[in-house]
FIPAVEX-767973 format. One record per residue: x, y, z of N, C-alpha, C in turn. Coordinates in steps of 0.1 Angstrom, whole numbers, plus 5000, padded with zeros to 4 digits. Example, Ala and Ser with C-alpha at 12.3 -4.5 7.8 and 13.67 -1.06 7.14 Angstrom:
<rovos>
513249435078512349555078513249675078/512849785071513749895071512950005079/
</rovos>
This chain:
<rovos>
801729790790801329860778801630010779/802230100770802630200768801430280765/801430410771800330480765801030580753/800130550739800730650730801030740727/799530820738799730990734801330990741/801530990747802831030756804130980746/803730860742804930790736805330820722/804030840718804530890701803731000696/804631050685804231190680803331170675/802631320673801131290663801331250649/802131230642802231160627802131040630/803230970640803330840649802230790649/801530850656800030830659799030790644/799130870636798130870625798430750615/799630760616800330620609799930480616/800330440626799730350634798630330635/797530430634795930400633795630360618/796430430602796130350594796430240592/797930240597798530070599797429960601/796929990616796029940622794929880613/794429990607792929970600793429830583/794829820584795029740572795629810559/796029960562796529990549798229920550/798729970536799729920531800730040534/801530050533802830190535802330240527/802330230512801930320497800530370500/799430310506798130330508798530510520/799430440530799130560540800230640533/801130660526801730710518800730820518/799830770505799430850499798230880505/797630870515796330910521797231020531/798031060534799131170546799831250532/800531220522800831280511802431290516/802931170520804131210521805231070516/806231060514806630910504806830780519/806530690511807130560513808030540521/809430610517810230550530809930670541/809330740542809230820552807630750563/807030700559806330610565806730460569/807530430557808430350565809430340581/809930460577810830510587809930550602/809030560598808230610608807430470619/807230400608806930260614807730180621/809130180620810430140625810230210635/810030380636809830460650808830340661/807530360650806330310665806830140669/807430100662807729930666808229920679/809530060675811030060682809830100697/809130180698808830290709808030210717/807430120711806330090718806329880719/807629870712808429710714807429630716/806929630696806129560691807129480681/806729390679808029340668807429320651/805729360651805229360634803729410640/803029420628801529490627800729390631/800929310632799729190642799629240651/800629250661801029260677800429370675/801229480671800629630670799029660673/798129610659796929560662796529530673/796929400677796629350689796429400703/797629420703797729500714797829690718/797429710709797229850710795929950698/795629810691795029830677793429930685/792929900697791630020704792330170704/793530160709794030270714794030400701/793630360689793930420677792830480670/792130380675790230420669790430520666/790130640673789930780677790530940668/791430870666792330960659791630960638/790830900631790330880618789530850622/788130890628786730800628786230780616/786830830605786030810591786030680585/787230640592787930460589787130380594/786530450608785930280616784230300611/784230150608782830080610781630120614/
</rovos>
């Protein structure tokens, strides 16, 4: 397992923790204020970096590692 701070940038990061929590691209779109394919594009980044192949896995296997970064998200 990859550690993220080292592996991906802070947007990287913020995206992958909303990923995480279950939003949609358009959801973290618009909660970051920036478009669609650029969160898209960004997600293609954390797949490629951290050789997840979808948001299950991601979740799965890295989905603690993210808590931290939006505590307003968690439970």
């Amino acid at each position: 397992m990859k550690d993220i701070k080292t592996t991906l940038s802070r947007r990287e990061r913020q995206i992958a923790q909303l990923k995480t929590m279950g939003m949609t691209n358009r959801e973290i779109a618009h909660e970051l204020a920036i478009g669609e394919r650029t969160v898209r594009f960004h997600i293609h980044n954390i797949y490629r970096k951290l050789k997840v192949p979808n948001p299950l896995t991601l979740n799965y296997v890295y989905g603690d590692q993210f808590r931290p970064i939006y505590p307003q998200y968690v439970s």
